[in-house]
DSSP file (Angstrom, degrees, kcal/mol; ACC not computed):
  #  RESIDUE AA STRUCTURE BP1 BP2  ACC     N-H-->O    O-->H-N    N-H-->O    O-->H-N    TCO  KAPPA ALPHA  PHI   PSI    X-CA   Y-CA   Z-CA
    1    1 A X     >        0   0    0      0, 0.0     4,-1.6     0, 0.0     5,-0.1   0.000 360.0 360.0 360.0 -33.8  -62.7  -31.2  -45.3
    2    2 A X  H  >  +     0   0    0      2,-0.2     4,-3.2     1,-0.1     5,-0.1   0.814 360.0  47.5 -81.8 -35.1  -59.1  -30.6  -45.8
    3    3 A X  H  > S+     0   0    0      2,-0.2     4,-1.5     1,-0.2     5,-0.2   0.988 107.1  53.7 -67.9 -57.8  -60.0  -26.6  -45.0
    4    4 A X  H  > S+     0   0    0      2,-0.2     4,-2.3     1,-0.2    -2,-0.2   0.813 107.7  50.5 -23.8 -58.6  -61.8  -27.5  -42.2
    5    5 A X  H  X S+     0   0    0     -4,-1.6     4,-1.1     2,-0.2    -2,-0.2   0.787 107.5  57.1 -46.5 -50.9  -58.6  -29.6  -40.7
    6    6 A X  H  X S+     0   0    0     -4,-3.2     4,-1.1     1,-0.1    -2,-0.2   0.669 103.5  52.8 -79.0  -6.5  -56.3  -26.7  -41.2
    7    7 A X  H  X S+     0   0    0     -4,-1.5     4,-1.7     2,-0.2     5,-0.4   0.889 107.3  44.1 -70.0 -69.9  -58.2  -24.8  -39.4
    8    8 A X  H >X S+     0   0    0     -4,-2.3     4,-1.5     2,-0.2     3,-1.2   0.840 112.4  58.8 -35.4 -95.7  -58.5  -26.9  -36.1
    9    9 A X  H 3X S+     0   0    0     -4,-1.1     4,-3.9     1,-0.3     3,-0.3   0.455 107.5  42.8  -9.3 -73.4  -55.0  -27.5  -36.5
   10   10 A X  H 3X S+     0   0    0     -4,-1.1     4,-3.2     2,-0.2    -1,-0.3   0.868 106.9  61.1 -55.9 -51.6  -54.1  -23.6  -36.4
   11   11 A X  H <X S+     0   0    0     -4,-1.7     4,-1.6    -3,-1.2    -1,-0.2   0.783 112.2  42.2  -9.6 -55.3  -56.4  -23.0  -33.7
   12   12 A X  H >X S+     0   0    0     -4,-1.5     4,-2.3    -5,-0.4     3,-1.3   0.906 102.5  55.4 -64.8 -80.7  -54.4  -25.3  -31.9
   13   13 A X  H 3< S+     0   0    0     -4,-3.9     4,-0.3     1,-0.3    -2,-0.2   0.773 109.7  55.8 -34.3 -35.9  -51.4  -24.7  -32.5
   14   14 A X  H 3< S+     0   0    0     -4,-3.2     3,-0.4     1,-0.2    -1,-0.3   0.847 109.0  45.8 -48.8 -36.4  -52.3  -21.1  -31.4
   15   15 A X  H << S+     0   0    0     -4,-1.6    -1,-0.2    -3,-1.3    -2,-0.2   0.746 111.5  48.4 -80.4 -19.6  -53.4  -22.1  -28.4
   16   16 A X  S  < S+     0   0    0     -4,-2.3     2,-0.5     2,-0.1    -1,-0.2   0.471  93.6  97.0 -98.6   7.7  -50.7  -24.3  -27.6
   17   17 A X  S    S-     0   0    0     -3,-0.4    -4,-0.0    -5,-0.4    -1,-0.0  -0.720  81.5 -86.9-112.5 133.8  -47.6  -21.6  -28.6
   18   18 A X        -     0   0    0     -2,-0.5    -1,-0.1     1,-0.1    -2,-0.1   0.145  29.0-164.6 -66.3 147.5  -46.0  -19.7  -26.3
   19   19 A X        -     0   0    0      2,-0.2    -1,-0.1     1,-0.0     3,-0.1   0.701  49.4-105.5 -75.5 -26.5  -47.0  -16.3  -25.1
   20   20 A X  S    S+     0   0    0      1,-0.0     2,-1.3     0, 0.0    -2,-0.1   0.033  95.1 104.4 127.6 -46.7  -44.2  -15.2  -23.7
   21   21 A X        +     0   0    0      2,-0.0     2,-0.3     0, 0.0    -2,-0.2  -0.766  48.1 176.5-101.7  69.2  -45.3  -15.6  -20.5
   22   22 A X        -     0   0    0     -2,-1.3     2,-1.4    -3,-0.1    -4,-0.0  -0.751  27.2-143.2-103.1 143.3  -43.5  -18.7  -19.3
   23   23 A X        +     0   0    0     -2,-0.3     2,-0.6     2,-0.0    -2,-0.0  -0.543  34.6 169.6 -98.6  90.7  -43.8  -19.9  -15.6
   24   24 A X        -     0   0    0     -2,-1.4     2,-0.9     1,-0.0    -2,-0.0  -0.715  40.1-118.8-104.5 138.0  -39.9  -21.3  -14.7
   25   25 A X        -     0   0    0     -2,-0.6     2,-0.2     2,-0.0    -1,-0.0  -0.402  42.2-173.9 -54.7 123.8  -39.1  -22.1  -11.5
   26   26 A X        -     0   0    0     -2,-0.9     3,-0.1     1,-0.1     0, 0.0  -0.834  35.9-130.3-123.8-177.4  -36.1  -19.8  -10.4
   27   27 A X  S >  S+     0   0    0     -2,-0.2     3,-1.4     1,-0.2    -1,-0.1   0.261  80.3  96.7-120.4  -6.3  -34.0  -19.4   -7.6
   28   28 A X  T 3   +     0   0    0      1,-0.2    -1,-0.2     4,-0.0     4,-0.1   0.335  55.4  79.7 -53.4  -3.2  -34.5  -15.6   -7.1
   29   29 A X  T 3  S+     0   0    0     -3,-0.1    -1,-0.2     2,-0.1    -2,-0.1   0.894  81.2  77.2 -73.7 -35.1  -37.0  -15.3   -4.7
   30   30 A X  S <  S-     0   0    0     -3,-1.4     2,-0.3     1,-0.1    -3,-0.0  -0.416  95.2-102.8 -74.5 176.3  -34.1  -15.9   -1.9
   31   31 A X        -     0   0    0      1,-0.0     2,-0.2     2,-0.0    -2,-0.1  -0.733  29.6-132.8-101.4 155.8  -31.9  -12.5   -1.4
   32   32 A X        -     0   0    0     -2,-0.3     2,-0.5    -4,-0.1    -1,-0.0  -0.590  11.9-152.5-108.3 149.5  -28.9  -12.4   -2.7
   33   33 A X        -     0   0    0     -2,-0.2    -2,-0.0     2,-0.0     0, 0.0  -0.955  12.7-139.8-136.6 101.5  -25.7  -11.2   -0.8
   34   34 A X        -     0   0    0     -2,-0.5     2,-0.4     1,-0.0     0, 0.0  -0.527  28.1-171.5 -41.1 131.9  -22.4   -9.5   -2.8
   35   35 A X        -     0   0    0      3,-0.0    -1,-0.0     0, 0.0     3,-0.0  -0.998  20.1-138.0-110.7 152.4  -19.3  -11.0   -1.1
   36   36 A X        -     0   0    0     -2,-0.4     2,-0.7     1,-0.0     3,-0.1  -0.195  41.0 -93.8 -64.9 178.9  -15.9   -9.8   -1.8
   37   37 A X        -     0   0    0      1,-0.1     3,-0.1     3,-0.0    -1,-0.0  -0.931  63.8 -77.1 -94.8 148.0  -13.3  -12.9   -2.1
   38   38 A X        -     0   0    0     -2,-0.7     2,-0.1     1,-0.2    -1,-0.1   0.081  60.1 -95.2 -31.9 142.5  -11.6  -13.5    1.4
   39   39 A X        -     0   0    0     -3,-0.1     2,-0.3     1,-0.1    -1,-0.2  -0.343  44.7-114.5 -92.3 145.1   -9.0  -10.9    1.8
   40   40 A X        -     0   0    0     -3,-0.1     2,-0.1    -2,-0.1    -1,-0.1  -0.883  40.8-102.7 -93.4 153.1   -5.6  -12.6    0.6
   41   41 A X        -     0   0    0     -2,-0.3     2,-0.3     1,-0.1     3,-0.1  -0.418  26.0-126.2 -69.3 134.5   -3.1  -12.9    3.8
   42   42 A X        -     0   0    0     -2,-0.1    52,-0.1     1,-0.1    -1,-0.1  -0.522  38.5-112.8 -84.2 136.5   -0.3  -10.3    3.9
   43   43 A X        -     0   0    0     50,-0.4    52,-2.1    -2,-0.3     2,-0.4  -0.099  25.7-108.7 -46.1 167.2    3.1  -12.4    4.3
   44   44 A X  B     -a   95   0A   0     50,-0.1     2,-0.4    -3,-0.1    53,-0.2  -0.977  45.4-178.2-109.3 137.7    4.9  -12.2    7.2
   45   45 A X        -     0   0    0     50,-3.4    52,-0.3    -2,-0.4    26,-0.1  -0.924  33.5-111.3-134.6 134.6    8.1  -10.5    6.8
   46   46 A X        -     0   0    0     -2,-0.4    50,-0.1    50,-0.2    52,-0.1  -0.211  25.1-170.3 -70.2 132.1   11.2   -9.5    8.7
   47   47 A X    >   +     0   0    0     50,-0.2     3,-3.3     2,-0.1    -1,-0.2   0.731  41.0 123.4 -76.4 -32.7   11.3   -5.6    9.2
   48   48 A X  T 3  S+     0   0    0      1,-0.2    54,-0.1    51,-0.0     3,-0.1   0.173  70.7  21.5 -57.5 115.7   14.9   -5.1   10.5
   49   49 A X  T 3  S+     0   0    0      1,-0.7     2,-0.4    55,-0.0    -1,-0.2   0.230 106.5 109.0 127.9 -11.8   17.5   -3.3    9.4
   50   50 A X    <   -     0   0    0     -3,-3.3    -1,-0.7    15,-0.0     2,-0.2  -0.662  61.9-126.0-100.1 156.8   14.4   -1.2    7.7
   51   51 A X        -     0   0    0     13,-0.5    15,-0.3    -2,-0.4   101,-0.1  -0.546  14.0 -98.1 -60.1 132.1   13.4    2.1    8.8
   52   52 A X        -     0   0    0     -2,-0.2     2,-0.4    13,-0.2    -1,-0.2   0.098  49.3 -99.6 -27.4-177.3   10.4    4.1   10.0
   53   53 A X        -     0   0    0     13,-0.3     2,-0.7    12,-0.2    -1,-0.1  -0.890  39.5-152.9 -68.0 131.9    8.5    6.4    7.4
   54   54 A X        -     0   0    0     -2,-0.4     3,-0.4     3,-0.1    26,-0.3  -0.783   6.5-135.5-125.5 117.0    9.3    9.8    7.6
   55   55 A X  S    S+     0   0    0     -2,-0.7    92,-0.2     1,-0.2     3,-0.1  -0.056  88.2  26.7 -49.8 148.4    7.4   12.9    6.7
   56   56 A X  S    S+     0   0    0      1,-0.2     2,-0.3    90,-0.1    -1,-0.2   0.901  99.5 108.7  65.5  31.7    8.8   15.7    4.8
   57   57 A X        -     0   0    0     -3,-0.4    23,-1.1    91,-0.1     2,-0.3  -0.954  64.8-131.0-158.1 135.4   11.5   13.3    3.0
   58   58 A X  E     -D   79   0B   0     -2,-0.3     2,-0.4    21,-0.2    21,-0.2  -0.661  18.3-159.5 -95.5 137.3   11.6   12.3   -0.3
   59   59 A X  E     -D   78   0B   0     19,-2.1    19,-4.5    -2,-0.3     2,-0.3  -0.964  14.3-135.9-129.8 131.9   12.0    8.4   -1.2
   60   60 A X    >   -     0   0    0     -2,-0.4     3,-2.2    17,-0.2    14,-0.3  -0.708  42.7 -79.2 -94.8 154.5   13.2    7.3   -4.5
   61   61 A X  T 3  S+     0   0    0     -2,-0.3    14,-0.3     1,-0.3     2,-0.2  -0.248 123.0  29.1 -50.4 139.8   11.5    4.3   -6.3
   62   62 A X  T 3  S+     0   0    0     12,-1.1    -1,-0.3     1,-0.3    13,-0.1  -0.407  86.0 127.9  54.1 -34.1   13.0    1.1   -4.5
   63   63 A X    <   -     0   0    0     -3,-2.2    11,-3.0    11,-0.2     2,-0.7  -0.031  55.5-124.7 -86.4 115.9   13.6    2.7   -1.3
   64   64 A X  E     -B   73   0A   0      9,-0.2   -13,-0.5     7,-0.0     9,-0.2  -0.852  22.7-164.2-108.1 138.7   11.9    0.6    2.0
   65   65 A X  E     -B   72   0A   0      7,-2.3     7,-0.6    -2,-0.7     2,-0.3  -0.370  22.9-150.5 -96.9 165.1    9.6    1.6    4.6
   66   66 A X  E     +B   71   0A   0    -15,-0.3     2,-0.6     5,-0.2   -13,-0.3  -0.917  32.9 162.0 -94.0  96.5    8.2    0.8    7.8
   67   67 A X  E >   -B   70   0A   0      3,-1.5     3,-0.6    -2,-0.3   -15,-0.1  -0.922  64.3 -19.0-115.0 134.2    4.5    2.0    8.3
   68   68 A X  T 3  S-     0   0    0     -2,-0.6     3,-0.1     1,-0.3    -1,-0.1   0.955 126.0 -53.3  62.1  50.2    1.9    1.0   10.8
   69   69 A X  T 3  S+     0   0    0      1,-0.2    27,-1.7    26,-0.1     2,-0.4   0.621 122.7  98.6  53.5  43.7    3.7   -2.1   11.4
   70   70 A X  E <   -BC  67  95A   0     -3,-0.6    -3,-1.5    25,-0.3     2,-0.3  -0.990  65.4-131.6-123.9 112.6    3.9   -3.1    7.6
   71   71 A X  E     +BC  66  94A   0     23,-2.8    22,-2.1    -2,-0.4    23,-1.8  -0.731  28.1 174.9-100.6 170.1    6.8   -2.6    5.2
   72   72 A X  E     -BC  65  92A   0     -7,-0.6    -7,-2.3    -2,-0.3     2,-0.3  -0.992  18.9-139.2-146.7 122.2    6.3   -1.1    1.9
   73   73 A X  E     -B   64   0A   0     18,-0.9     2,-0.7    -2,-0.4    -9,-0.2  -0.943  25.3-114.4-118.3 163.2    8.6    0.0   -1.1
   74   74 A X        -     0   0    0    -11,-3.0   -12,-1.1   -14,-0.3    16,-0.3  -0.593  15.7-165.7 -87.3  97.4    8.3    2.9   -3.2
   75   75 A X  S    S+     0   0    0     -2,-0.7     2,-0.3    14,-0.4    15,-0.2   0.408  78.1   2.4 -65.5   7.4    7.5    1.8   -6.7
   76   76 A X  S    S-     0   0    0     13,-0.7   -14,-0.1   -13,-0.1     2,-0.1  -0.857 105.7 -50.9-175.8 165.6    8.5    5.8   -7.8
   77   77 A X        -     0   0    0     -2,-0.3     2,-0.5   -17,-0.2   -17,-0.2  -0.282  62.1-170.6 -44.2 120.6    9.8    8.9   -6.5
   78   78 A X  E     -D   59   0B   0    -19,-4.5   -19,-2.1    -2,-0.1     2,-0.3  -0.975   8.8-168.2-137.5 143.8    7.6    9.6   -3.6
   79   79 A X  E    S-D   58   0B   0     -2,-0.5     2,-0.7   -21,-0.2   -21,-0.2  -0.999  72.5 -25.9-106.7 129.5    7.3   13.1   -1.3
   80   80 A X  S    S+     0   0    0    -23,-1.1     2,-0.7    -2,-0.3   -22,-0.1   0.479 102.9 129.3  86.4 -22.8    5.6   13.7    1.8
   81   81 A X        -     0   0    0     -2,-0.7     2,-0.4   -24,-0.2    -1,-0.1  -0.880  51.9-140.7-101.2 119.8    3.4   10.8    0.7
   82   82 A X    >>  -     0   0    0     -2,-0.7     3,-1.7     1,-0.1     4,-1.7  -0.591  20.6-123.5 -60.7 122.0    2.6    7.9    3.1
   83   83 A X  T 34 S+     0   0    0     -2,-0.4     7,-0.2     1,-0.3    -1,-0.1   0.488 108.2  52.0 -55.9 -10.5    2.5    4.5    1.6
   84   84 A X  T 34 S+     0   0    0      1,-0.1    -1,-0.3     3,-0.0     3,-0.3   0.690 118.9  39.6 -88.9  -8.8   -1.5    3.7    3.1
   85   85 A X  T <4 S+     0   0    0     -3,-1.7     2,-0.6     1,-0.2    -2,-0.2   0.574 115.7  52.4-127.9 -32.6   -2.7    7.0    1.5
   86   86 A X    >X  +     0   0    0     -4,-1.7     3,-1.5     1,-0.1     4,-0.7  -0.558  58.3 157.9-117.5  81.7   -0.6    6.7   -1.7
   87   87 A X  T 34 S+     0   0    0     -2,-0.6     3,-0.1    -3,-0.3    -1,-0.1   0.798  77.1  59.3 -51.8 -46.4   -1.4    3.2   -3.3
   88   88 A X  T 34 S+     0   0    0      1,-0.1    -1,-0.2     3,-0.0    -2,-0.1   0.417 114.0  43.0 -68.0  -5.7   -0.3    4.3   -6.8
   89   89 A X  T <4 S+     0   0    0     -3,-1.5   -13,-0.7    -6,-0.1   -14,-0.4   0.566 108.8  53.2-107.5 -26.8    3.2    5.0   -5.0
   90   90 A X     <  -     0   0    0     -4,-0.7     2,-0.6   -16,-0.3   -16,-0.2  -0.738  56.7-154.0-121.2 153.7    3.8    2.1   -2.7
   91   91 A X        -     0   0    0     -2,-0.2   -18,-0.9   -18,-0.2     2,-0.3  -0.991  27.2-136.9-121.5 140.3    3.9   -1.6   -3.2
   92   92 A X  E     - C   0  72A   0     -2,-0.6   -20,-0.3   -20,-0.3     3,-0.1  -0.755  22.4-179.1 -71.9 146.9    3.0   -3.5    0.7
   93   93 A X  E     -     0   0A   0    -22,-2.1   -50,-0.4    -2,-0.3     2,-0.3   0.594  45.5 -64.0 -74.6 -62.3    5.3   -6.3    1.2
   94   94 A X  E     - C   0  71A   0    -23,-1.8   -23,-2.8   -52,-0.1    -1,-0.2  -0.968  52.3 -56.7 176.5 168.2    4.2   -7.5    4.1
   95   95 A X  E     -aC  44  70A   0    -52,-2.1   -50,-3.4    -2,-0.3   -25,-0.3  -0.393  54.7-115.7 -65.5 144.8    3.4   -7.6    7.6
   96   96 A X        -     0   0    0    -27,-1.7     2,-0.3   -52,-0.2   -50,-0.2  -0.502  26.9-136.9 -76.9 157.8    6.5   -6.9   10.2
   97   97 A X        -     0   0    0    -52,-0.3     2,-0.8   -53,-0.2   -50,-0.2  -0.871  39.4 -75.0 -95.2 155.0    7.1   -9.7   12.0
   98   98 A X  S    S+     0   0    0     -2,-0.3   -52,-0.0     1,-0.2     3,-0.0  -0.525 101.2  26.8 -82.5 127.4    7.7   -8.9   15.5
   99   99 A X  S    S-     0   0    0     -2,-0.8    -1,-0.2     0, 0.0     2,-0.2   0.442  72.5-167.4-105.7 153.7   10.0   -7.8   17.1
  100  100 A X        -     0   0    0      1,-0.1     2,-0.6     2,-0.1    -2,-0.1  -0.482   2.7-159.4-115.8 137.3   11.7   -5.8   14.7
  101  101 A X        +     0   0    0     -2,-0.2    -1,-0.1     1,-0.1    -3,-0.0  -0.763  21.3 162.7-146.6 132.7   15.0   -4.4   15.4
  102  102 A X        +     0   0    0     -2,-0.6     2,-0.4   -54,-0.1    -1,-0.1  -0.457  23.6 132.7-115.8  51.3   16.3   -1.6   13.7
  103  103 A X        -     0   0    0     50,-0.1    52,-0.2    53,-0.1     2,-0.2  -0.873  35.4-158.4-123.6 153.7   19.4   -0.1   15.6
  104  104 A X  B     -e  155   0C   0     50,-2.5    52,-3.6    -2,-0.4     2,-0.9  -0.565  26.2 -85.8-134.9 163.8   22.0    0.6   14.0
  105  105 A X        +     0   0    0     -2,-0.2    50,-0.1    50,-0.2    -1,-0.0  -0.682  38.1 169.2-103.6 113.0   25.8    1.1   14.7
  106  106 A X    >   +     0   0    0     -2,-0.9     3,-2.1     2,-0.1    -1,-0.2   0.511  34.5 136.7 -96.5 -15.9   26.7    5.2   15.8
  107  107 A X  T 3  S+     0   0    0      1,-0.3     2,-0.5     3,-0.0    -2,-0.0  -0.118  74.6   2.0 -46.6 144.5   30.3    4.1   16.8
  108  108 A X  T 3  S+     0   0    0      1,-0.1     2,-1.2     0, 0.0    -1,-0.3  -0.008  95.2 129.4  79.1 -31.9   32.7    6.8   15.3
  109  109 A X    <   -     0   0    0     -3,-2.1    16,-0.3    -2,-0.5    -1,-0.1  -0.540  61.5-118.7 -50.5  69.1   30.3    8.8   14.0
  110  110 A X        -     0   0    0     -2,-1.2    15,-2.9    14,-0.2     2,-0.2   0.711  29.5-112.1 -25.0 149.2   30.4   12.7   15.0
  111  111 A X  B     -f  125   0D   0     13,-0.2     2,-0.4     1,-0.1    15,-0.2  -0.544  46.1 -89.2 -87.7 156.9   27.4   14.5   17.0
  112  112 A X        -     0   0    0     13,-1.3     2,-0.3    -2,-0.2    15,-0.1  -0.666  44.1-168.7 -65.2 115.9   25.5   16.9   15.2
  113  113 A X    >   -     0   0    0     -2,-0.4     3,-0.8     1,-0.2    13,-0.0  -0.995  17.7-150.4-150.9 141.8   26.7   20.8   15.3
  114  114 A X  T 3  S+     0   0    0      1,-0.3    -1,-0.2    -2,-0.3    26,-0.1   0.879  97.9  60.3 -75.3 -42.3   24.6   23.7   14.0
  115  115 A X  T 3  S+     0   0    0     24,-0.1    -1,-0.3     2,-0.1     2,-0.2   0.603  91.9  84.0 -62.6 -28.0   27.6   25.6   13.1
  116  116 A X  S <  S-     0   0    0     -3,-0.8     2,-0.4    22,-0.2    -3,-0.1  -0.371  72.5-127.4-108.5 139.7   29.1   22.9   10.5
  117  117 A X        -     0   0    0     -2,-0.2     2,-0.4    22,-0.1    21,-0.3  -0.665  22.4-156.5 -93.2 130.2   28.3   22.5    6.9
  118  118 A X  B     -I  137   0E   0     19,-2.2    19,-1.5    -2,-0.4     2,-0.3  -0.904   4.8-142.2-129.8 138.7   27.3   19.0    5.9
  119  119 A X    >   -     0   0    0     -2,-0.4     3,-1.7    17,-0.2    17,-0.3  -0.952  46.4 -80.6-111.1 124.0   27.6   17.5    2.2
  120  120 A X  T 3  S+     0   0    0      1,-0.3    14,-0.2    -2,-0.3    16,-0.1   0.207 124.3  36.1  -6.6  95.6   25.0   15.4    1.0
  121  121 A X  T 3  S+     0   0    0     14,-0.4    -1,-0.3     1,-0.3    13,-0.1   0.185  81.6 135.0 133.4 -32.0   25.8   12.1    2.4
  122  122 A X    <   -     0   0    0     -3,-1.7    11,-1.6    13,-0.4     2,-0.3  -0.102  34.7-166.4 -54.6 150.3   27.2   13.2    5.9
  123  123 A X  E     + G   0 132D   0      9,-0.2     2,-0.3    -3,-0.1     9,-0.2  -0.961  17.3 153.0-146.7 148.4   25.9   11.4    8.3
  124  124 A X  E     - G   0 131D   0      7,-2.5     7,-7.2    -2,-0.3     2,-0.3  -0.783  36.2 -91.0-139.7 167.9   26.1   12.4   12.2
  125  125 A X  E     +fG 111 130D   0    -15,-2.9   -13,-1.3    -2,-0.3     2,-0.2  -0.772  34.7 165.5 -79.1 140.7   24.3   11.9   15.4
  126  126 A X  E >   - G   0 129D   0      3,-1.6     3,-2.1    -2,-0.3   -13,-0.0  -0.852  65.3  -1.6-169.0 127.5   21.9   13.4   17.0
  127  127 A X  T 3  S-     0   0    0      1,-0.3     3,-0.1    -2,-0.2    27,-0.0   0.822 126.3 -57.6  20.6  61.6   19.4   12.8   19.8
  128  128 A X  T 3  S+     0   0    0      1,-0.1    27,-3.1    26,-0.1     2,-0.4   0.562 120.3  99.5  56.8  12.1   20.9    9.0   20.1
  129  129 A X  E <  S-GH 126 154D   0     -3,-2.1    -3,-1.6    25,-0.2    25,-0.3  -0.972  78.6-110.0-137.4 178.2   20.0    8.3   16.5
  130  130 A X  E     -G  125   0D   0     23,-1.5    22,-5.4    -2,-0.4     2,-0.5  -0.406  31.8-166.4 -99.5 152.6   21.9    8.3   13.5
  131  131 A X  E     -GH 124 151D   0     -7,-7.2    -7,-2.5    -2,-0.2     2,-0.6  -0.910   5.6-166.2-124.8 121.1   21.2   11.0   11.0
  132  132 A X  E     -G  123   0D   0     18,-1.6    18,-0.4    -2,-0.5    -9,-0.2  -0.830  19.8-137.4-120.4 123.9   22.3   11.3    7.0
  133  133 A X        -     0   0    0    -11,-1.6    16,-0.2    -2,-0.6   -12,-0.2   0.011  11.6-161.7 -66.5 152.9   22.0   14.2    5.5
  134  134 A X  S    S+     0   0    0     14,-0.7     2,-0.2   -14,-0.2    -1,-0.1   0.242  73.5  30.3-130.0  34.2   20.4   14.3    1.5
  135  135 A X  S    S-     0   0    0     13,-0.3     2,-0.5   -13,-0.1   -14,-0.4  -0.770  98.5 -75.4-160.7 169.6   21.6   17.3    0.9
  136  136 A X        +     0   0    0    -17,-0.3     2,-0.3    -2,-0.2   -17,-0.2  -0.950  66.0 165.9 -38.6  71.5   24.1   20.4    1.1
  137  137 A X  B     +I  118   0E   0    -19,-1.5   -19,-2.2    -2,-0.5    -4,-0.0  -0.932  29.1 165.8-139.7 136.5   22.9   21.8    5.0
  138  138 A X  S    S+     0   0    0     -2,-0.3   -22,-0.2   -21,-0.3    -1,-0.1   0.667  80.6  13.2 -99.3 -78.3   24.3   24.2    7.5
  139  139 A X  S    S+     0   0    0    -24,-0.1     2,-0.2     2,-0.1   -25,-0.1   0.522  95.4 109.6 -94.7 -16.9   21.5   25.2   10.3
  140  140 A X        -     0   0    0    -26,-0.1     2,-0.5     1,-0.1    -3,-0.1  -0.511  60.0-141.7 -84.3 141.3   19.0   22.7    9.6
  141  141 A X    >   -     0   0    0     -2,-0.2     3,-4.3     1,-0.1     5,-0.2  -0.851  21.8 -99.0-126.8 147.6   18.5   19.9   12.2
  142  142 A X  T 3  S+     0   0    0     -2,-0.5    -1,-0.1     1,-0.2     3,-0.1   0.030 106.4  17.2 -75.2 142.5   18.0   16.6   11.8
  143  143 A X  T 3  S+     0   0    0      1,-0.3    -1,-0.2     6,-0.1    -2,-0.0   0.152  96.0 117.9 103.7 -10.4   14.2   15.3   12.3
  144  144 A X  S X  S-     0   0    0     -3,-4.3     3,-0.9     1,-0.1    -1,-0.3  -0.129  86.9 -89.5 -77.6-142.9   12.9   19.1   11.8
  145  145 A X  T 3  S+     0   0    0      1,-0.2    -1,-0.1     2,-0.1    -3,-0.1   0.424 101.1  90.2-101.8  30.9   10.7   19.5    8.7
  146  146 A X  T 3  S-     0   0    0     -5,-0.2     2,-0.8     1,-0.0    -1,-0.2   0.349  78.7-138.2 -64.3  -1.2   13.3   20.4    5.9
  147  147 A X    <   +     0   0    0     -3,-0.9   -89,-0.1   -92,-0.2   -13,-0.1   0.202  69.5 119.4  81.2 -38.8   13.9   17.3    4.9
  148  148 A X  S    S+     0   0    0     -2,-0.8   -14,-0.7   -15,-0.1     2,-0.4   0.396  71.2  55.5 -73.2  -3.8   17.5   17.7    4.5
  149  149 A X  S    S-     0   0    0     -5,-0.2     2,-0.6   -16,-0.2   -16,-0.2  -0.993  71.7-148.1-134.0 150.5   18.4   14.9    7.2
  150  150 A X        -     0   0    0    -18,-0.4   -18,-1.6    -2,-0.4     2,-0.1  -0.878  15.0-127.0-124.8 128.2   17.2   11.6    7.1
  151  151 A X  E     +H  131   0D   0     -2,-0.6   -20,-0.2   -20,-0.2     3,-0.1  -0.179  28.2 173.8 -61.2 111.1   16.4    9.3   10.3
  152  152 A X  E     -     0   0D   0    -22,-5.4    -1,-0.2     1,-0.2   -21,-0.1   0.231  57.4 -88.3-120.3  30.8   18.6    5.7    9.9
  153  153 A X  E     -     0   0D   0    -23,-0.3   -23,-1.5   -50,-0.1    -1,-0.2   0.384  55.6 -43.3 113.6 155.8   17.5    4.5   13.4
  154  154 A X  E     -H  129   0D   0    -25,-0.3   -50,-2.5     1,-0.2   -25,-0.2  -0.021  61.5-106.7 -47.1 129.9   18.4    4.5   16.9
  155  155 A X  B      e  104   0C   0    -27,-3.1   -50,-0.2   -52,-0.2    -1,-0.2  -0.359 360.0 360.0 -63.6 126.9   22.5    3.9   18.0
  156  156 A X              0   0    0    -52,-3.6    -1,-0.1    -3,-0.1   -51,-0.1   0.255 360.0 360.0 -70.2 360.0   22.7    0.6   19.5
């Protein structure tokens, strides 16, 4: 009788133990959509007193930009590299606020002349803005693409 019992029993119990094959409701049937998180908002900051970017000029690591109405500083020695294109080089700050003014005081300052030898540091004038050299330069003039002057904004 006792054999008989354990038998039903196991018989049951087979039938009643899961397969594997459990029916749960889930929540996967709708589709499912990545989002980024919400972009964080770039401060607003005042730009004046800061500079364009300039190509073909070298920026040491502190050193602040203007680009594409954004200022930026140079977390390193940067060439030639624009602060949206070089991420690993450039820190954003923040957005300029508007309107940003960056002109700067030429009084006394000498006009530019090819003939004259300029020591790192000079700084002169030159098609109304003021220009300082970062370098040892004779013939080169500031704003072509040597490098050797750098643009520190339009004479007030």
């Amino acid at each position: 009788m006792y054999l008989k019992f354990i038998t039903v029993a196991l018989v049951f119990a087979c039938a009643l133990a899961p397969t594997g094959a459990v029916t749960v409701p889930r929540d996967n049937d709708k589709p499912h959509v990545a989002r980024a998180p919400p972009p964080a908002t770039a401060a607003q900051v005042s730009c004046n007193s800061f500079q364009f970017w300039q190509a073909d000029l070298a920026y040491n690591g502190g050193s602040s930009v203007i680009f594409n109405n954004q200022l930026w500083t140079a977390k390193q020695w940067s060439y030639n590299n624009n602060p949206e294109s070089s991420a690993a080089e450039w820190t954003q700050v923040g957005v300029c606020i508007q309107p940003i003014s960056n002109k700067v005081d030429c009084t006394g300052i000498p006009a530019w002349s090819q003939g004259t030898g300029y020591s790192g540091g000079s700084k002169v004038t030159f098609n109304g803005h003021l220009w300082i050299s970062t370098q040892w330069t004779q013939s080169n003039k500031p704003g072509d693409t040597s490098g050797t002057w750098r643009d520190l904004g339009v004479c007030a």
